[in-house]
N, C-alpha and C positions, 0 to 999 in steps of 0.2 A: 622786093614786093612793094607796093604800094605804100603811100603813110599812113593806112590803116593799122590797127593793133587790136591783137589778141588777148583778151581780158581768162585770164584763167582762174577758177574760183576752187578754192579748197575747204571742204567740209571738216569739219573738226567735230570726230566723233565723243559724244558724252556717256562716259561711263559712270553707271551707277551702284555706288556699293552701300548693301543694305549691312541694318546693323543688325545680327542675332539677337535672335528673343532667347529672356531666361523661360523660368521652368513656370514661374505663373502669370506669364503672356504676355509682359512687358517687353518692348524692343529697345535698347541702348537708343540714342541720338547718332543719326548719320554723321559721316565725316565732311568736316567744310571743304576741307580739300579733296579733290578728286583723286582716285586710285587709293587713299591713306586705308591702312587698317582699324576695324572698329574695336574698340576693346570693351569686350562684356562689364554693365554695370548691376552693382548687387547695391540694394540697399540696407540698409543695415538688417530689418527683419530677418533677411536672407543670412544674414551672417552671426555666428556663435564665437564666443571664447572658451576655451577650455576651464572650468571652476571648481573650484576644491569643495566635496560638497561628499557625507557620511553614505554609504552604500551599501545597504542593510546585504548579507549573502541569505541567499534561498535554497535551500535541499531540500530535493521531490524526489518522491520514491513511489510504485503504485502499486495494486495488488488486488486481490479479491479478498472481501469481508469475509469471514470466518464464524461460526458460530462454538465459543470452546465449550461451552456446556452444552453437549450433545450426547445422547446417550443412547445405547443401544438395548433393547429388550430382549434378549435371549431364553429360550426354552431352556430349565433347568432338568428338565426326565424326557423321557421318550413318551410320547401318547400321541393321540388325536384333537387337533385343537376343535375345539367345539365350536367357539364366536369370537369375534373380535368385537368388543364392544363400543370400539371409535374407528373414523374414517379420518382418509389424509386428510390436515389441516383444521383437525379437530383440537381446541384447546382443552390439555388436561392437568389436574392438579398433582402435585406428590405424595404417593400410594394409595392414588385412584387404581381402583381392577379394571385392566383392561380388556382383558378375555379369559379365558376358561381353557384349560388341556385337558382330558383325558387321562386322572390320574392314577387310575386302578388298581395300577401293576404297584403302582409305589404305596395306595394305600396297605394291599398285600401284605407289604414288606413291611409295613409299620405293625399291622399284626402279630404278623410272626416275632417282631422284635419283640413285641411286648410280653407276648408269650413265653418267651425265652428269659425274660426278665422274671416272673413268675416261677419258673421252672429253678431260675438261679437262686429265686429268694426261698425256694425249698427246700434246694438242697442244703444253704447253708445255714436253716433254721435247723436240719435235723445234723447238720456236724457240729456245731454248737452244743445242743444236746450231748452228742458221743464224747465231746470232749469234755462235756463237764462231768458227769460220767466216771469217764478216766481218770479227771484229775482227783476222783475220791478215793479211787480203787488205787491209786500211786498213792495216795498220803497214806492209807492202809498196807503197803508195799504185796497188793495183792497182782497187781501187773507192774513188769519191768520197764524204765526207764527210755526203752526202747519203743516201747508200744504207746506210750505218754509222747515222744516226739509223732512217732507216725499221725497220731489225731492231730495235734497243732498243726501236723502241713497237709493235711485234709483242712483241718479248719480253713488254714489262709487260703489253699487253694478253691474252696469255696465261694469264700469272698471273691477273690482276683475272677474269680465266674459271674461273679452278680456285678461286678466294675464293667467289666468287659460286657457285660449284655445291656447293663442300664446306657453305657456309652452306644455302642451303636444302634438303642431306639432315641437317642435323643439325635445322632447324626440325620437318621429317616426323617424324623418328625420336623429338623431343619431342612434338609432335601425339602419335603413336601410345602413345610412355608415359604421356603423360598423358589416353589415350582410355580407358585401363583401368580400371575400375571398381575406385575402391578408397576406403576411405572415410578422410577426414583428420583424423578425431577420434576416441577412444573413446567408445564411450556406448551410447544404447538407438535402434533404428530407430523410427522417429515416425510415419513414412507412405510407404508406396510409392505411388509416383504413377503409373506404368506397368505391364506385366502382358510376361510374354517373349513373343515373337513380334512384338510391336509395332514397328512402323518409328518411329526416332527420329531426331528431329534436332539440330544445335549447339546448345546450351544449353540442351536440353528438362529438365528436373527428376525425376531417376527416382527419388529418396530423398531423403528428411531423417533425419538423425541430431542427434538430444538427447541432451548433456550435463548428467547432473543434480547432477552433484556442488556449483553452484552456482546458487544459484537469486537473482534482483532481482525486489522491488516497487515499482512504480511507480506512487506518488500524487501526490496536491499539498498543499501549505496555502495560507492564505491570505499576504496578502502584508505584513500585520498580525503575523506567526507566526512567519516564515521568518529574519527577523533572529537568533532566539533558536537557530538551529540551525546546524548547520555539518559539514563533514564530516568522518567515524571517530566522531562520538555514539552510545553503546549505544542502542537499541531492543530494544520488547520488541514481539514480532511475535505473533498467535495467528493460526491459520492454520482453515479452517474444518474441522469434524469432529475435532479436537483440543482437549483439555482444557486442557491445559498450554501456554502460550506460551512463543517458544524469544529465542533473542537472537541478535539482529544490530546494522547498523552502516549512518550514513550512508555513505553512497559518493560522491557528487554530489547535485550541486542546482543547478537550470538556473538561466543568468545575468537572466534575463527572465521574466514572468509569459506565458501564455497568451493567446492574440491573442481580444479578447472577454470576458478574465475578468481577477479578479483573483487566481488561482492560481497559483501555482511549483512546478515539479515537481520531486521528492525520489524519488531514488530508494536503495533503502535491498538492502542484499548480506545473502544469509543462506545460512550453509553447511549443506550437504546430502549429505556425501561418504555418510551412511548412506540416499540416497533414501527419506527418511519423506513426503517433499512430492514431488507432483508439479506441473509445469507447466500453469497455466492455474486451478490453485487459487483461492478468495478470500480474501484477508487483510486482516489491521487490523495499523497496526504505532501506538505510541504511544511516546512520548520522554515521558520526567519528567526536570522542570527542579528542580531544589532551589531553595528560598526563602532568602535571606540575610538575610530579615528578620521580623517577626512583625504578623499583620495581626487586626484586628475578625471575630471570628467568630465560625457558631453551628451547632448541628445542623441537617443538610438536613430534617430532619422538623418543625423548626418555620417555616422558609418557604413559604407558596401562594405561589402565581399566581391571577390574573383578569385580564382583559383583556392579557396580553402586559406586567402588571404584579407584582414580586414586591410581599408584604406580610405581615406578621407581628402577632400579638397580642399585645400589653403588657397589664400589669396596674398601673393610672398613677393614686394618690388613690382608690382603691377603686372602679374601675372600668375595665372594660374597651377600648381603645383599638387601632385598626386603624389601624398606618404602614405607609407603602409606605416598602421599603427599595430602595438599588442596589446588588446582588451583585454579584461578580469572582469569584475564581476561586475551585472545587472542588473537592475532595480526596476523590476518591470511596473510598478504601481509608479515611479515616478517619471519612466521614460529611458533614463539615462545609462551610461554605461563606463565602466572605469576603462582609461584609458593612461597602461603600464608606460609606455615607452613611445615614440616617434613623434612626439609633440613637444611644445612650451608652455605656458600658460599664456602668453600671450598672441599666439595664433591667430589668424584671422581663419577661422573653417566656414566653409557653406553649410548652411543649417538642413540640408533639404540633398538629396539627392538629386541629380540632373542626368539625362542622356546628353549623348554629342558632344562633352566636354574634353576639351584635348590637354592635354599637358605642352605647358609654355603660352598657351594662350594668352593674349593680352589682355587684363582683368582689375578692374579697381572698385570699391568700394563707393559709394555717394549718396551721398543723407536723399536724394531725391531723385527719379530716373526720367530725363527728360523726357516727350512726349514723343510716340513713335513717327516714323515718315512712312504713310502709306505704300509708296511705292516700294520700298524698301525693306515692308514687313512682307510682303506680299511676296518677291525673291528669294527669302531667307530662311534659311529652313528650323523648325520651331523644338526645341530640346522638352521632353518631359518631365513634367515632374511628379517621381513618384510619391 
């Protein structure tokens, strides 16, 4: 060919590699060299040490309010109740009358007791008589000794008649006062179970009465728990539709677990003389135990879970590393949480949970995270933080 020449020109393509953003929008500094890997920067905010620090335990147990002074109003006779003299939610005193029965048949009976009582104090005013009688006609040896006992056991049998009849007008005469509706406790009426006119009978249920001045919850723990508690322990109870949680006290804790479970049941006393709580409420009551000693810990915000596994992010020779740790116990008022096994105290953990973090990743720590590259943030894709 000619001495012409062919100039051939080669493009040299630039590639650009962005750095990953952490979790609150920062992006690493890109790499000077072209193709290099960028290695995630944490600044220290982001990063925790594990710190020995007391970790009060908390046992919550929950249950519905109870009201144990509760009482039920029972018809003591058969009749017709005539009135009820209070309506549900009527406050009443103890041995205020609250209605009226139909007492008739029993007044009846109180009659006839009496009468019979009468009847006995007759007879044995005149065998008294007979016996004295007799006992002249013996000192005179004008009746035998035989006819002398026969009146003594008239006489006592006489008596054992007037015992025997005075006792059963005094049983009536308690039947009858205690057929009177009258209620055995202060408090609030609960439910009327009958309506007046209604025929009732022995121990039919015409009222309940609730006392709410004290109110019992009754939960369980487990049986893992229950050693750490005992009875008169503060609690702190929150009751449902209340802000504010109030304080009470164990009272009891059954000798035995729950037939089927491994539960014991705690029942915890909370006073109520100003009725803010009613009966049948839901509540949470929770016991804090103080720590007498100081344990491995770290903020709840830098443990996940997966699979029913805790685990946390170290930052381990400049890169990033996923330990499963074993957690104990929680301190929710301070954040934190004990962590048994899979750490040092010297750790470096991310304080903060991240998406899109991989294990092995290249990862360093830096008092300051350079300033992002536009272009760079813009390709990369952005991990959250929860």
């Amino acid at each position: 060919m000619g001495g012409g020449t062919i100039g051939v020109v080669v493009l040299a393509g630039v590639v650009l590699v962005g750095a990953p953003r952490l979790g609150n929008g920062s992006t690493a500094p890109g790499p000077k060299d072209k193709g290099a890997i960028v290695a995630l920067e944490f600044v220290p905010s982001e990063v925790v040490k594990p710190a020995m620090a007391p970790m009060p335990l908390v046992i919550e147990f929950s249950g519905s309010l109870i009201a144990p002074r509760t009482a039920t109003v029972r018809a003591k006779a058969t009749g017709t109740l005539l009135k009820l003299a209070v309506a549900e939610g009527a406050r009443v005193k103890k041995g205020q009358v609250l209605g009226d029965i139909d007492l008739a048949d029993l007044q009846s009976r109180v009659a006839d007791r009496a009468a019979a009582v009468e009847s006995a104090q007759v007879s044995l005013s005149d065998a008294e008589r007979q016996h004295a009688a007799n006992l002249g006609l013996a000192s005179q040896n004008f009746i035998s000794t035989t006819a002398l006992q026969s009146s003594q056991a008239k006489l006592d049998a006489a008596r054992a008649q007037l015992k025997s009849a005075q006792a059963q007008l005094t049983s009536t005469r308690i039947g009858m006062r205690e057929a009177a509706l009258i209620s055995p406790i202060a408090g609030i009426v609960g439910k009327r179970h009958v309506v007046p006119g209604e025929k009732v009978s022995a121990e039919q249920q015409l009222l309940t009465v609730v006392d709410l001045s004290t109110l019992e919850l009754a939960g369980s723990v487990g049986t893992h728990e229950v050693a750490r508690l005992a009875p008169g322990q503060r609690v702190q109870i929150r009751v449902e539709g209340q802000d504010k949680s109030v304080a009470g006290r164990i009272d009891r804790i059954a000798p035995a677990a729950e037939t089927g479970t491994r539960a014991i049941g705690v029942v915890v006393v909370l006073d109520n003389k100003m009725e803010q709580f009613r009966a049948g409420q839901y509540a949470q009551a929770s016991v804090m135990l103080e720590d007498d000693s100081t344990r491995l810990s770290l903020p709840m915000s830098a443990v996940g879970q997966s699979s029913g596994q805790d685990f946390v992010w170290t930052v381990e020779n400049n890169a990033l590393v996923r330990r499963i740790v074993i957690t104990g116990r929680r301190d929710t008022i301070s954040g934190r949480v004990e962590v048994q096994s899979g750490l040092t105290p010297d750790a470096q953990v991310l304080a903060a949970r991240f998406d899109n973090l991989k294990e092995g990743a290249p990862a360093k720590v830096v008092e300051q995270r350079a300033a992002p590259d536009s272009s760079a943030a813009a390709s990369t894709p952005v991990p959250n933080k929860l």
